[in-house]
N, C-alpha and C positions, 0 to 999 in steps of 0.2 A: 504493500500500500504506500505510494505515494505520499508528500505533503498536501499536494496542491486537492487529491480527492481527499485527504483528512480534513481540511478547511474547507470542503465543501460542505461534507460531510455535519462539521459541527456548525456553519452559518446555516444549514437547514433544520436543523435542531432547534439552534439558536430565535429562528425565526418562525419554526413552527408553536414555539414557546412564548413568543409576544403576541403571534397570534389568540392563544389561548387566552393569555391577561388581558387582552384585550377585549374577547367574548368576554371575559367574565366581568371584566366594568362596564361592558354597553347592559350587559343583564342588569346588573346592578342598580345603575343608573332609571332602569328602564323601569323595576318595580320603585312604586308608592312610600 
């Protein structure tokens, strides 16, 4: 394994992980 697929690897992580925080504050947000 390469570096350059290793920092792919963790910026997809990375990013599928802001994505998350991010559902869970528009949820948040979104109830009452």
């Amino acid at each position: 394994m390469n570096s350059w697929s290793f920092s792919r690897c963790i910026q997809s992580a990375i990013s599928l992980a802001d994505r998350k925080k991010k559902l869970k504050i528009s949820n948040q947000k979104q109830r009452p």
